[in-house]
C-alpha positions in Angstrom: 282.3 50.8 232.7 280.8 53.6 234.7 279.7 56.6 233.2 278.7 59.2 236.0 277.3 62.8 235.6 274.3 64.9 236.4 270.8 65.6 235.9 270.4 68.5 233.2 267.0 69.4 231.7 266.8 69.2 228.1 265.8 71.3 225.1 261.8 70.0 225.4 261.8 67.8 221.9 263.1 64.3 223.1 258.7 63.5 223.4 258.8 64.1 219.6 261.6 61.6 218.8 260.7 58.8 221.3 256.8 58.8 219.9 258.7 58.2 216.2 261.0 55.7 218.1 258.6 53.8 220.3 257.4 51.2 217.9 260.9 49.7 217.3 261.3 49.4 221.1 258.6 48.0 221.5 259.2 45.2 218.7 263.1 44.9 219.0 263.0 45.3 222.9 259.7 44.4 224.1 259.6 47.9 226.0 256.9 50.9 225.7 259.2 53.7 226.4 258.6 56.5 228.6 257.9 59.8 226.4 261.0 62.0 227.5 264.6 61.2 228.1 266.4 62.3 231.0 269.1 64.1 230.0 272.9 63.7 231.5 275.7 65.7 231.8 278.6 63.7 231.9 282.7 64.4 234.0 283.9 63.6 230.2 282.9 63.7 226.3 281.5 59.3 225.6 280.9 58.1 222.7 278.3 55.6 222.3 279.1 51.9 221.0 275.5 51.5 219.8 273.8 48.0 220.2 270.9 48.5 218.0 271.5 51.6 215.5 267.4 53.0 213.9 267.8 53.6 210.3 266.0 56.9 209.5 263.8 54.9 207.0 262.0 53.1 210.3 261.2 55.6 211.9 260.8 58.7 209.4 263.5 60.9 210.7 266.9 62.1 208.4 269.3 60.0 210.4 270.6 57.0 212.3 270.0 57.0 216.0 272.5 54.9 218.3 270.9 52.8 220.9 273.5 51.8 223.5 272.3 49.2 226.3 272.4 50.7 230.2 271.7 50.7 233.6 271.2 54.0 235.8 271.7 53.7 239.6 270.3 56.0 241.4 273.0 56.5 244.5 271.2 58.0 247.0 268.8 55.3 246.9 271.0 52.4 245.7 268.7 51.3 243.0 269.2 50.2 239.4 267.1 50.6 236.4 267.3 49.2 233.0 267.4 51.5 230.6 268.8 52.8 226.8 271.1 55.8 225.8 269.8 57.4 222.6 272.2 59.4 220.5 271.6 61.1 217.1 273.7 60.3 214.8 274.5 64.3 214.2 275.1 64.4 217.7 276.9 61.7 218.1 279.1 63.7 214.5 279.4 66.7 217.3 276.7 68.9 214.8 273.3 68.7 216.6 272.0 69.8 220.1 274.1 68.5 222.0 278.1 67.8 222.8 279.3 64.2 223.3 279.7 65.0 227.0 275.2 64.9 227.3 273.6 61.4 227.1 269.9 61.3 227.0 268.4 58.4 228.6 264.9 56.3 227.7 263.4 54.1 230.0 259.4 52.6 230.5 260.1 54.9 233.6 259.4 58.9 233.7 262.8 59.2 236.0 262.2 62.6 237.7 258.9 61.6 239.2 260.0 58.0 239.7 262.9 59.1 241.6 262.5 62.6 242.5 265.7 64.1 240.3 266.1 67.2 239.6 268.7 69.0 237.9 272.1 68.4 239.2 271.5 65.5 241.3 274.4 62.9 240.4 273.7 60.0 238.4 275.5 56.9 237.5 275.4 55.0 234.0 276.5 51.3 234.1 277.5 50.5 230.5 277.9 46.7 229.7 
């Protein structure tokens, strides 16, 4: 399945939650995340078949987080990056920050620099 949407900036506390998060990556994954997500807008509302779901007791937080495996290509450069949708779980219950039609992203990669997004540049999301 491809997911496609755009870059959108977020509301500035993803560096909070990753920190928490990081650890678990890191064991369950063997990745040492990036501190940020890059947030995407998506054509349509998606809601995320975790693979790994964070209970709030591992991480210190009130709630489950969904971890949902992924790729991102970047189109205009035709390259493909392993990476992780996060979801909250009151997000992913339509209460929180944002609606089901925003995916944030975490990678070992800060995205914007690596590739030089910014806002509305189109991304695609290779869920498998």
């Amino acid at each position: 399945m491809i997911l496609e949407g755009k870059v959108t900036s977020g509301i500035g506390t993803a560096k909070i939650w990753v920190k928490k998060i990081e650890d678990i990556f890191q064991e369950k994954l063997d990745i040492r995340l990036f501190p940020g997500t890059l947030n995407i807008k998506l054509n349509r509302e998606y809601d995320v078949k975790p693979d790994i779901i964070i209970p709030p007791e591992k991480y210190g937080g009130t709630q489950n987080v969904f971890v949902q495996n992924c790729n991102i290509r970047n189109n205009s450069i035709n390259e493909i990056q392993k990476a992780f949708i996060v979801r909250a779980e009151k997000n992913a219950n339509k209460n929180g920050d944002h609606n089901t039609d925003i995916v944030e992203i975490v990678s070992d990669i800060n995205f914007r620099e690596k590739y030089n997004l910014k806002d509305n540049d189109l991304i695609s999301i290779e869920i498998f």
